[in-house]
N, C-alpha and C positions, 0 to 999 in steps of 0.2 A: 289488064291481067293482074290479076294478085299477087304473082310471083317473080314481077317485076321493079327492080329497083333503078335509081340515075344514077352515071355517071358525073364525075366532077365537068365534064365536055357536055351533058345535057341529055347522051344518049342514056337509050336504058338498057340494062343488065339485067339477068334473072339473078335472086336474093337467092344466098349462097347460103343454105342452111343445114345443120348436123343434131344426130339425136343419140342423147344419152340414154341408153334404156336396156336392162338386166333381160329383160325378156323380148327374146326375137322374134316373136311374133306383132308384136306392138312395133318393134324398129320398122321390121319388113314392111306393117302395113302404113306406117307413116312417109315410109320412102315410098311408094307406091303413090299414095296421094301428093304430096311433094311435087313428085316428078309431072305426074297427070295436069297440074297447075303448072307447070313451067318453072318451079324453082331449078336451080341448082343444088342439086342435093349431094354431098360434098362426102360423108360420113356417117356412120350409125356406128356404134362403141357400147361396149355394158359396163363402163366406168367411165368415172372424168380423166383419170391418168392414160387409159389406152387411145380416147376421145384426144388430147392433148398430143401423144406422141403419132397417133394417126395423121393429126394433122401435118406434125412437122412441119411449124411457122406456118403455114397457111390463114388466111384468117377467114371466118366466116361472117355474115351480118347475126345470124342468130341461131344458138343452140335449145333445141328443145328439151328438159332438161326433169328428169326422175328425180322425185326426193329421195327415192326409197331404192339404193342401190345394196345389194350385198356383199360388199368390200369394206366395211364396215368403218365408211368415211363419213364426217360430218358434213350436213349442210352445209353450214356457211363455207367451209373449203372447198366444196364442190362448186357455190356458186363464187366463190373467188378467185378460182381457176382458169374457170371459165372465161371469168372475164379479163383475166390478165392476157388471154389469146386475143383480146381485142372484138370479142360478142358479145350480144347482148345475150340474155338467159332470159328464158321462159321456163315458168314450173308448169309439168305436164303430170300430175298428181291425183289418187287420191281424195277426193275434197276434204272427207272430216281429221284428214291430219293438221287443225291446226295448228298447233304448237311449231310445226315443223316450216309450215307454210308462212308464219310470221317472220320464222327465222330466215327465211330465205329470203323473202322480203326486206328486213333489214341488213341483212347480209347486200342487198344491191338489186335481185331481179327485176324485172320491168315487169312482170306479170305474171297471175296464175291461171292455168285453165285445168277445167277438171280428167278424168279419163273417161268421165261418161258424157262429155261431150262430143257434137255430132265432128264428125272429120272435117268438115269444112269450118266451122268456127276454129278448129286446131288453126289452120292454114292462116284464115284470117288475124288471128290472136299474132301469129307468129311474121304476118306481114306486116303487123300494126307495130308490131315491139322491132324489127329488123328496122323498121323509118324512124328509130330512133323514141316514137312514143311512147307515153307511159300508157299501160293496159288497165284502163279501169273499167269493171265488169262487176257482177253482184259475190264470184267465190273471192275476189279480195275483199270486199266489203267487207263479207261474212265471217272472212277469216279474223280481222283487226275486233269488228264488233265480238265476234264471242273471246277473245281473250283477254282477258282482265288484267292481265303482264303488259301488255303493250303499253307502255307509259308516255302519254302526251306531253310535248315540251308545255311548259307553262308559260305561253307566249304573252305579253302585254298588249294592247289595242294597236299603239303605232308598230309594232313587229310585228302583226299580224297582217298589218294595211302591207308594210314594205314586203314581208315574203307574198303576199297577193299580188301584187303589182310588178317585182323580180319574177319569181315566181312563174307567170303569166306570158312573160317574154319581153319584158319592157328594159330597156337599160339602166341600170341603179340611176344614172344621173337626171333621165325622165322619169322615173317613179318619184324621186327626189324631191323634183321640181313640179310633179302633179301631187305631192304631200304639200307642197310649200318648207320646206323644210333644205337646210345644206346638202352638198354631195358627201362631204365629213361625217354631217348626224347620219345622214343612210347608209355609210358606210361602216359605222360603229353600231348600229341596230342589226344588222348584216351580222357582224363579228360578234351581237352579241346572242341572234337565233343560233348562229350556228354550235356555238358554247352549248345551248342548251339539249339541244340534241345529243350532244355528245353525252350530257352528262346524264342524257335517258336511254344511252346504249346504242340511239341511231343516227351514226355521223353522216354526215351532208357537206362534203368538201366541196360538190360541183352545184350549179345549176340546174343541172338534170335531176340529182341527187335534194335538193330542195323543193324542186316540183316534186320530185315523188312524195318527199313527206309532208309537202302543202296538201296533197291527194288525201292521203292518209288520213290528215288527223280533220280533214272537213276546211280547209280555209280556201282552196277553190272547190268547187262543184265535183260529184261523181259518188262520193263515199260517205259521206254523214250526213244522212235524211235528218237527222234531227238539227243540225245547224249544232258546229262548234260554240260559237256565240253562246250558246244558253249554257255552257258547263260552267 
């Protein structure tokens, strides 16, 4: 079932999920489908603050999550909110907002899915990002490719191999040592991808957070048909 998540014990759980959405009619029908698949469907809210105090500490696996709310809050706070409850965010959008969809994306989210998408890709989208994966699909492609703001670190060859190989799920000390190369130099290549991100606006403190911008800018598979390598 799709709407099933494990336990740390092995069993499984139904994925505990909440939706941010100004118009009740899109919550209703998402809660409806939600439940129909077996999630746990926890809350619906038409802001991130009522979302946040609804919960009251509770924590869900994933919020599905409006760019476009009328409280006339920023993305990135919305998706920083969110995840300070300890969720993952999914953008449930719009498609041709990209400027908005970027932002939210390097704000942190795990994925976008459009509103004219069918209800079950919702579900799916949002089962994929609740396990913790990065959601790569063609509206974030689309979104990174048409903005010309999105500014690519300027990685060199050996920080492209180590975030490929980190990245990827490998431990800095086996990436290391399948570079042929120290745990020191990969730890200093490490510390110095991550400098550059910052200094193109998209920090990457975590592991998670550096897969998603591996995604992004084309150094693993999913998002740049044309191959990073050729820029």
């Amino acid at each position: 079932m799709s709407g099933s998540s494990t336990n740390l014990g092995g069993a499984p759980r139904p994925i505990r999920v909440a939706v941010v959405d100004d118009h009740e009619s899109v919550s209703l029908g998402l809660k409806a489908a939600f439940l129909d698949e077996g999630f746990d469907f926890v809350l619906a809210a038409p802001t991130v603050p009522q979302l946040v105090a609804g919960l009251a500490g509770r924590e869900v696996d994933v919020v599905v999550l409006d760019l476009s709310l009328g409280d006339g809050s920023s993305v990135t706070e919305n998706v920083k909110a969110v995840q300070a409850t300890g969720s993952a965010v999914l953008i449930h959008s719009i498609a041709d907002r990209v400027a908005s969809v970027r932002e939210a994306l390097a704000a942190g989210a795990a994925g976008v899915i459009p509103k004219s998408s069918a209800t079950k890709t919702v579900i799916a989208a949002a089962a994929t990002v609740a396990r913790g994966e990065v959601l790569n699909n063609l509206e974030w492609a689309s979104a990174i490719d048409a903005d010309r703001d999105f500014a690519k670190a300027q990685l060199g060859r050996r920080e492209r191999e180590i975030l490929h190989l980190y990245a990827s799920g490998l431990p800095l000390k086996l990436a290391a040592e399948q570079l042929g190369i120290g745990y020191s130099t990969a730890r200093e290549y490490l510390d110095r991808i991550r400098t550059k991100y910052v200094e193109v606006g998209r920090p990457a403190p975590t592991k998670v957070d550096l897969l998603r911008r591996a995604v992004e800018d084309g150094i693993l598979p999913g998002l740049d048909p044309d191959g990073a390598d050729a820029r």
